[in-house]
N, C-alpha and C positions, 0 to 999 in steps of 0.2 A: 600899981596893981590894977586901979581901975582901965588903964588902957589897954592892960594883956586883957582882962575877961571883956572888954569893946574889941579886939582882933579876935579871939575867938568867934564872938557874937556874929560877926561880917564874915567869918572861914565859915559858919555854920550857915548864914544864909547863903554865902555863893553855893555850899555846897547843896543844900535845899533845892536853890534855883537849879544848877547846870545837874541834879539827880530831874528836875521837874521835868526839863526840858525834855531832856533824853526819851524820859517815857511816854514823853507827849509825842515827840519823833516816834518810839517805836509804834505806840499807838495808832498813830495816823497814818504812817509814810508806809510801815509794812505792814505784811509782807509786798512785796514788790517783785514780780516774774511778770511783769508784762499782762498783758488783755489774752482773751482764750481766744486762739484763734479759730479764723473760719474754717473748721473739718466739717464735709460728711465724708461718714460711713457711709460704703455702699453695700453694705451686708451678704454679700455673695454666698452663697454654699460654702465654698472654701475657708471663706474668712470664720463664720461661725463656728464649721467644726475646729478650726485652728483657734478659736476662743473658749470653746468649750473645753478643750483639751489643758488651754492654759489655765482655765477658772477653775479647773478641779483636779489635775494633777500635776499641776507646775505650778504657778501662782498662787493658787490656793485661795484664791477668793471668795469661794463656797465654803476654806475650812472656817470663817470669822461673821460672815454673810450668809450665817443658817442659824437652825437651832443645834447642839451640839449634844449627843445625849451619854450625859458623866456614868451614866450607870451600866453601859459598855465600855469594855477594854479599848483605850485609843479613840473615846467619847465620839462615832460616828458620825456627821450630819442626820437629823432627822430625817428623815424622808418627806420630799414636794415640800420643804421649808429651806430649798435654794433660793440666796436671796433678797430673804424675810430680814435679814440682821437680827439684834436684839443680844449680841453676844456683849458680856460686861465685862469690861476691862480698870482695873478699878485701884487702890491705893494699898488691896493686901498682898498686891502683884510687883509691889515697889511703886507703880506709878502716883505721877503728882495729880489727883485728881479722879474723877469717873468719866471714864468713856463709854459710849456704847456702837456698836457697828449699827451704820443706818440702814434701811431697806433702799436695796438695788435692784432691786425687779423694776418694768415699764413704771411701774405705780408711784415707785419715789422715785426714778429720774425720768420721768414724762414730763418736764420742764426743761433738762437738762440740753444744751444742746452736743452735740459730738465732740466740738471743741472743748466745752467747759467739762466734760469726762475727762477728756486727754488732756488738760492741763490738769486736774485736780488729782491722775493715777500719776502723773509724772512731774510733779512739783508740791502738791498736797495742798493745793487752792482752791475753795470751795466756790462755785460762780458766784456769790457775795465776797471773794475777797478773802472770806477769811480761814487761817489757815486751818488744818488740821493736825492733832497730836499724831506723831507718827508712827502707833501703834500699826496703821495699815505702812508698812515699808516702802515709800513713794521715793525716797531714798534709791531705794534698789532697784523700783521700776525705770528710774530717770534714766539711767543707762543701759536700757532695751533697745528693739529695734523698733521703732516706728509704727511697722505694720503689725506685730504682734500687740502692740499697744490698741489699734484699729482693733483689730478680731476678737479682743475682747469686749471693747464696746460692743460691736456687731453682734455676738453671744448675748450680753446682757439685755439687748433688746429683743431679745427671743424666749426669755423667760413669760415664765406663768406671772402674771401683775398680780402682787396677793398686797391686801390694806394691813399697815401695822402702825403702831403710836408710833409717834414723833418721841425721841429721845433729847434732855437734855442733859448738855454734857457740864463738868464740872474742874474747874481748871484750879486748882490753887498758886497761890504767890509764890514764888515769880514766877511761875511756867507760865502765865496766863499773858508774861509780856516774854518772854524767852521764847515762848512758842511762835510769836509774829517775826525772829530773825532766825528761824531753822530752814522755810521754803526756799530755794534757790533754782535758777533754770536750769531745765533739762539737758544732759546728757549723754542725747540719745547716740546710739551707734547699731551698725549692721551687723546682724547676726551670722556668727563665723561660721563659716564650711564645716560639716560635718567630720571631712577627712582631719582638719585641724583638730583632734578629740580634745585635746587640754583646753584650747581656747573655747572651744564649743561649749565642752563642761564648765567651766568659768562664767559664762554668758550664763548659763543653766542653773549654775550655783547661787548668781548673784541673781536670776529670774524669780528661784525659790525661794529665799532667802533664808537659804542657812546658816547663816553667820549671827543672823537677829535671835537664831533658840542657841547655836552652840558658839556663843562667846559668852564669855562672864559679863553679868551687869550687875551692878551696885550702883546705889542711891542716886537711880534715873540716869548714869550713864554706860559705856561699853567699857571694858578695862580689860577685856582682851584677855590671852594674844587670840586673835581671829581664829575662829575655827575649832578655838582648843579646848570648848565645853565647858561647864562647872557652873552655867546659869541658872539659878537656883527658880522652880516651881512652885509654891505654897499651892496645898489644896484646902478645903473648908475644914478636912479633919483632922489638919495640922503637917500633915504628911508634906515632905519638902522633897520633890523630883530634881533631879540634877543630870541637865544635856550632855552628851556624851563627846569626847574627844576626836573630831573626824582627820584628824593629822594621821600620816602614815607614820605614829611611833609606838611603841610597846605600850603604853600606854592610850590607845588610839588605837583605829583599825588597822593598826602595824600588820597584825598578823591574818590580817583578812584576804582572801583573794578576790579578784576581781568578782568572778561567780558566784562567793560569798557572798562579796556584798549587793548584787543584784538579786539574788537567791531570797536575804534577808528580807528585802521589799516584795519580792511578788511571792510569798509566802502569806500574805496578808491579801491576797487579789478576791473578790468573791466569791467565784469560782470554787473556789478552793477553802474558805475561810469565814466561817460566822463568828462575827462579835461578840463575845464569853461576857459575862454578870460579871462585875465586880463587888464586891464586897465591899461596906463602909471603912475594913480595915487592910484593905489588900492593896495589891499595888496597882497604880493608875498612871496614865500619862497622857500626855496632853499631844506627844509626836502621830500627829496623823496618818499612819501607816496606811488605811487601805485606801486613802488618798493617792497617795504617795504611789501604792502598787499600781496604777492605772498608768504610771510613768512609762513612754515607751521604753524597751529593754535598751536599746541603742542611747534613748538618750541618760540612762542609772549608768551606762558603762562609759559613756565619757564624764558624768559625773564623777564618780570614779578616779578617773584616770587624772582628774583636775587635783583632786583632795589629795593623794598619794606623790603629786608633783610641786605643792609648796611645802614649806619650812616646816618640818614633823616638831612636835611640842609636847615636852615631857611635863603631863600634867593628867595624874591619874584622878580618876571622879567616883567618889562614893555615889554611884545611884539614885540612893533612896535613902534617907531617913525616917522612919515611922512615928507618929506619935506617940510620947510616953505616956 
């Protein structure tokens, strides 16, 4: 007897030791993508309205990188608080931990140099090294084109510099070592011809990152199937949003037409559309539509054209639940 509880004793320290190790490797060794390389941005006209465009109706960098205001329909950016970050991303959201979006204006990356943006929007590597949670989808930037990656730095340096507190973030066990093996290198690829409209839209798709609000997530992971909705939203009033099925099946924008579904976004353009009062018990959401309408038409209709050309997914989604 005494010698099975002494193999025990010794299975229990190796396993002690080769768990120490490991964490000590994660801790140290990662994340691992390499040194940021030497980029300048040369900021041209071109480049920045082509960053602009991507910061606030593709990428969306503005919709997480402002202040968001909940008491409008589709929670608006504030207004001249492009930027400022401060957005909380936190533990009632399923996440492991509190995040908060930092400020990207000149003020907080006036340090930064062009390289270490473009490694940190396309690997998720902060110039110290260390990673970040990938609440910002660097995932889905990794496989951009290069020069779109550019124009958006070249945009960010063109913002108003506004001063905001330093955030810190809070990581619980194990993400706090799980999150040092998720960065990996980039990617990147050339942005497909327009005439190619599927490919185009896909390029677009994964630009935007719609697969990050319309897949299912559960307990901090994806569980899919891609695209097919059902990820659940908590709001502070209990209220639980549920993303919609973008597959072309009856349950999905099957029955949408193309027109439809470009109609549905630039129905929301501002032109055309002031942001409505919500109610503490009414229904809200978090999909950025008059974001979103600023999209050019050409590129909602290859978007489009992309969603309605993979695998349709029969999976109908209650909306909204209210609070009881």
């Amino acid at each position: 007897m005494k010698t099975f509880f002494k193999i025990v004793l010794y299975l229990v320290v190796v396993v002690v030791i080769v768990v120490g190790a490991v964490l000590t490797y994660v801790s140290i060794a990662l994340p691992n993508v390499g040194d940021a390389e030497e980029i300048v941005v040369e900021g041209t006209a071109e480049q920045i309205a082509r960053g602009k465009y991507l910061a606030n109706h593709v990428m969306l960098c503005m919709d997480c990188h402002a202040e968001r205001d909940y008491s409008l329909f589709s929670a608006p950016p504030v207004p001249n608080t492009q930027g400022v970050g401060g957005e909380r991303f936190d533990r009632t959201m399923g996440l492991p931990g509190v995040f908060i979006s930092p400020n990207i204006t000149p003020t907080g990356i006036s340090d930064w140099t062009d390289g270490e943006l473009f490694r940190l929007i396309t690997t998720g590597v902060r110039k110290d090294g260390e990673p970040i949670f990938p609440v910002m989808p660097y995932q889905k930037y990794a496989h951009m084109d290069a020069e779109d990656i550019k124009s958006v730095i070249a945009y960010l340096r063109t913002l108003e510099p506004k001063e905001t507190p330093d955030y810190e973030r809070e990581i619980d066990f194990p993400m706090n070592f799980i999150i040092r093996t998720i960065p990996e290198n980039a990617d990147l690829r050339v942005i497909p011809s327009k005439v190619d409209a599927i490919k185009y839209g896909e390029y677009l798709t994964t630009a935007a990152a719609c697969g990050e609000c319309h897949t299912k997530f559960e307990n901090g992971a994806f569980v899919g199937p891609y695209l097919g909705g059902g990820r659940e939203f908590q709001f502070p009033n209990g209220m639980i949003v549920r993303s919609a099925n973008l597959t072309k099946h009856e349950t999905g924008i099957g029955s949408r037409s193309k027109s439809d579904f470009v109609n549905l976004f630039k129905s929301y353009s501002p032109d055309i559309y002031q942001p409505e009062k919500v109610g503490q018990d009414e229904f809200q959401t978090i999909m950025p539509w008059m974001m979103y309408a600023g999209m050019d038409t050409t590129d909602l209709e290859a978007i489009y054209d992309y969603l309605v050309s993979i695998e349709p997914v029969d999976n109908k989604v209650e909306k909204v639940t209210f609070a009881k």
